[in-house]
C-alpha positions in Angstrom: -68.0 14.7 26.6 -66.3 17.6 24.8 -66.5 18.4 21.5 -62.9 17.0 20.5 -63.1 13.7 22.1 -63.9 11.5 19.9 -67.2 8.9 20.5 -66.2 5.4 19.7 -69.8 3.8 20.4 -71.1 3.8 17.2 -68.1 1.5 16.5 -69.0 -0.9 19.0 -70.2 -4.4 18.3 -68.4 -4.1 14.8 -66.2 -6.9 12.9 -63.3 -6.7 12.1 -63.2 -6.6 8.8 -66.2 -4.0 9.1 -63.3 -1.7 11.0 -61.2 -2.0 9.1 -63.2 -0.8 5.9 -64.0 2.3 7.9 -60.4 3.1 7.9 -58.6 5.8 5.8 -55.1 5.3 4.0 -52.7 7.0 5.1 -50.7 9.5 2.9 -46.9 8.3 2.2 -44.4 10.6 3.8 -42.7 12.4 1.8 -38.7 10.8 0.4 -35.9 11.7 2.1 -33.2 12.9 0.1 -29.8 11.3 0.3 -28.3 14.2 -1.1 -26.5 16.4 1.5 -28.4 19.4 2.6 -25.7 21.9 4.1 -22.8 23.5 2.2 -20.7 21.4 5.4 -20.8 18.2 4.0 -19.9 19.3 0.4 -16.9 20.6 1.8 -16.0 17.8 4.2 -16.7 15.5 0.6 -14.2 17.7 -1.1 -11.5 17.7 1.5 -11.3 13.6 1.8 -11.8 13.7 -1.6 -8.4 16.2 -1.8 -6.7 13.5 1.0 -7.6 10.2 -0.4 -5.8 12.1 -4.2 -3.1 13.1 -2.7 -2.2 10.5 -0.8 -2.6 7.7 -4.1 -0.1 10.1 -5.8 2.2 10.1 -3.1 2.3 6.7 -3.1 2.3 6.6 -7.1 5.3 9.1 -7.0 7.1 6.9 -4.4 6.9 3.7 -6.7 8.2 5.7 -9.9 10.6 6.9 -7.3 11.9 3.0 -6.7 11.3 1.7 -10.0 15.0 1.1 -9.9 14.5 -1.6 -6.6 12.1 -3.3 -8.7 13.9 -3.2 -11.8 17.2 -4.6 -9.9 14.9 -7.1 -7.8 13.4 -8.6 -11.4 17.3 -8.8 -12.6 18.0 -10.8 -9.2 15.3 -13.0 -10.0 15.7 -13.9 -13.4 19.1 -15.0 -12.5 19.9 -18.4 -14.0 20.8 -21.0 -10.7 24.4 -21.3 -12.4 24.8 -17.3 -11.7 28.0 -15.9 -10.4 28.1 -13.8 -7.2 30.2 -11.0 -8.9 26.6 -10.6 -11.1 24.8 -9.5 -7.8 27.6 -7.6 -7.2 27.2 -6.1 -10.4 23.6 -5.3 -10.0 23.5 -4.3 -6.6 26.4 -1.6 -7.8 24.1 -0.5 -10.9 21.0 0.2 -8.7 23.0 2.3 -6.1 24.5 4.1 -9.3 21.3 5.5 -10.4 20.9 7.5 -7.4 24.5 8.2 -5.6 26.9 9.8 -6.6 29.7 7.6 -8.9 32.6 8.7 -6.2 31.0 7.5 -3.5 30.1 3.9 -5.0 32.2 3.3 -8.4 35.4 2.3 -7.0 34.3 0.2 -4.0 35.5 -3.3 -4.4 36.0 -6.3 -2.0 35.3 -5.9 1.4 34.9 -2.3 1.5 32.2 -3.1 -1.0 30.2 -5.2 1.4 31.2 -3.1 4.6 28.8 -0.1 2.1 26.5 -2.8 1.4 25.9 -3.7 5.1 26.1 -0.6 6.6 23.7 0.4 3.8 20.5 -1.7 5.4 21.5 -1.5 9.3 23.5 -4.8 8.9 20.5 -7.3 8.3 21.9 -8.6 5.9 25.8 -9.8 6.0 27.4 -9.5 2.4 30.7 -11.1 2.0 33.6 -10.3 -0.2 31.9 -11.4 -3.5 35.2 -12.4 -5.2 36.5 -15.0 -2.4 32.8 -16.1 -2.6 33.0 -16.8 -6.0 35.5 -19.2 -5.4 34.4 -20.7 -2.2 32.4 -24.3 -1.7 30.1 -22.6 0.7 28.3 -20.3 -1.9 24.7 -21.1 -1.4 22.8 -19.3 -4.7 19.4 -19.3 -3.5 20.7 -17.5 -0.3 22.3 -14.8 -2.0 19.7 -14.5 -4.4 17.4 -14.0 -0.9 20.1 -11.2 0.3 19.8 -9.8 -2.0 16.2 -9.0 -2.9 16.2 -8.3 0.9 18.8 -5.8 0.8 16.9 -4.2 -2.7 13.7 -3.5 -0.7 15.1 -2.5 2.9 18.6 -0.5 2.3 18.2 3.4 2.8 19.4 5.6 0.2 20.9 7.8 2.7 23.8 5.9 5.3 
């Protein structure tokens, strides 16, 4: 044999347990580190960092944007059921107020009113003339109520 094989006679005819006193522990490996290692990753932490921040204050900024929806949407809600239609008209009118210009939307009554209103969100929803609703036996105030609040969170700002 050559010197750097190794002679496993004398280990013949041994127990078990014998063999295994004769072994050696073995040194732990060393950690590994969880920490990044290359400049790389610190940057690519740091740049989803930068896009996960930027997009929550988008999303913040778009929600103080439309705090007026959600302000006219709670008024819709808190409604008693006894409510007349001219009050949705009335807070529909207040809520496009606070971002177009009072020319456009002040003087709009009856069915140019709703025509606005419809055109407003891509006629979904159908608004009639408030005032002959008022008065008519076919006013349904949970379904207005649901107009409504639909019309609050779809209509564009911009016909």
């Amino acid at each position: 044999m050559s010197d750097g094989a190794m002679d496993n006679s004398d280990l013949e005819g041994l127990e078990i347990y014998q063999l295994f006193e004769l072994m050696e522990p073995l040194e732990p490996a060393e950690p590994v580190s969880m920490i990044p290692q290359g400049p790389g990753w610190w940057v690519l932490l740091g740049v989803v960092l930068l896009v996960l921040t930027v997009m929550m204050g988008r999303h913040y900024y778009r929600r103080y944007q439309n705090r007026y929806r959600l302000y006219a949407i709670a008024e819709v809600q808190a409604l008693s059921d006894d409510y007349s239609p001219l009050d949705i008209s009335s807070i529909l009118k207040r809520c496009l107020l606070s971002h177009t210009p009072r020319n456009e939307v002040a003087s709009l009554t009856g069915d140019s009113w709703c025509e606005y209103l419809n055109a407003r969100a891509d006629h979904q929803v159908t608004f009639t003339n408030f005032y002959r609703l008022r008065d008519s036996d076919e006013f349904d105030p949970q379904a207005l109520k649901q107009q409504a609040i639909y019309w609050l969170q779809n209509y564009k700002a911009v016909p």
